[in-house]
N, C-alpha and C positions, 0 to 999 in steps of 0.2 A: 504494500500500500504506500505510495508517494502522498506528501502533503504538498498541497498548494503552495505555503509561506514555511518558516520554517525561522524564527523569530529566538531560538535557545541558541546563544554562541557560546556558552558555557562546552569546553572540554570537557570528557572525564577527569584530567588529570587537573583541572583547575574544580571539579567539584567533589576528588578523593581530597584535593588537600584544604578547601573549606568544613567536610566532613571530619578532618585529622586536628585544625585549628579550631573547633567546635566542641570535640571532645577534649582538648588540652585547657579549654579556657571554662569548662566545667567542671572541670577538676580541679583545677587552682582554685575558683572560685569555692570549692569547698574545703581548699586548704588542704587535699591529697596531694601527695609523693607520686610518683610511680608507683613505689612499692606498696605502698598502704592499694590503691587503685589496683594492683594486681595480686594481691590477697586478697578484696572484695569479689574480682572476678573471676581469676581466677588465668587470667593471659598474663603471660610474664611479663615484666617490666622491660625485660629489652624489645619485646614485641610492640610494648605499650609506647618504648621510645622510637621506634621505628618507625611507628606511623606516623608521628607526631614532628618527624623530622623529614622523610619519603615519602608519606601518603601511602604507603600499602600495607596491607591489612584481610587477614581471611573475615570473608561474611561470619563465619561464628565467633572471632573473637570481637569483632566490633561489635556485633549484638551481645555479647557479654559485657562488655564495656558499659555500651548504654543502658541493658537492664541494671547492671551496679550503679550506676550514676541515678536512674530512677526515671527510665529515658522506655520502659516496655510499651507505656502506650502508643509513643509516635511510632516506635519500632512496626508493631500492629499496625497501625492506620498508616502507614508506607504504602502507597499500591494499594487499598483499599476500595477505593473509588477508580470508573474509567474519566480518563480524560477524551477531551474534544476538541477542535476548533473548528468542526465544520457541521452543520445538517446531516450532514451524507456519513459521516464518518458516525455519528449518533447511533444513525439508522443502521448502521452495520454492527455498533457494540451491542444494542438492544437484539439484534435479529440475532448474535449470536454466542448471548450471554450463557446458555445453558451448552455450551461447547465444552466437548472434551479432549478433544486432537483437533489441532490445524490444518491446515489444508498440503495435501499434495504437492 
């Protein structure tokens, strides 16, 4: 499926490393270490330092991260909802909301 406009110039790698400064500055703001942040979750502190310096990170330890931080509910409503920006594109997530396989 092509979109018409396409309006997100956001990279992956400029939104792994908002995602990396996100969790560093909700940690500080609680006054966690590394360490103490990777006792709570249980990702090691070098892991914890690596994202926070490179932006990369496995999906389960970051969702470890944010549930210790107290971050479960966004984690959930991530992709929760479909997005649109057109009629047509509407019409196609309704028509095929109850999908179980994609197409061919």
């Amino acid at each position: 499926m092509s979109y018409l406009y396409d309006f997100n110039i956001d990279t992956a790698e400029e939104l792994t490393a908002t995602l990396a400064r996100n969790i560093q500055q909700r940690r500080l703001e609680k006054g966690l270490s590394r360490e103490a942040l990777s006792t709570m979750s249980g990702v090691p502190a070098s892991t914890i330092a690596k994202f926070e310096q490179k932006h990369t990170i496995a999906l389960t330890s970051y969702v470890a991260l944010a549930k210790a931080l107290g971050y479960s509910g966004d984690i959930k409503h991530l992709l929760a909802e479909p997005q649109y920006s057109t009629m047509e594109e509407l019409e196609t997530i309704n028509r095929n909301k109850n999908r179980k396989r994609g197409r061919q």
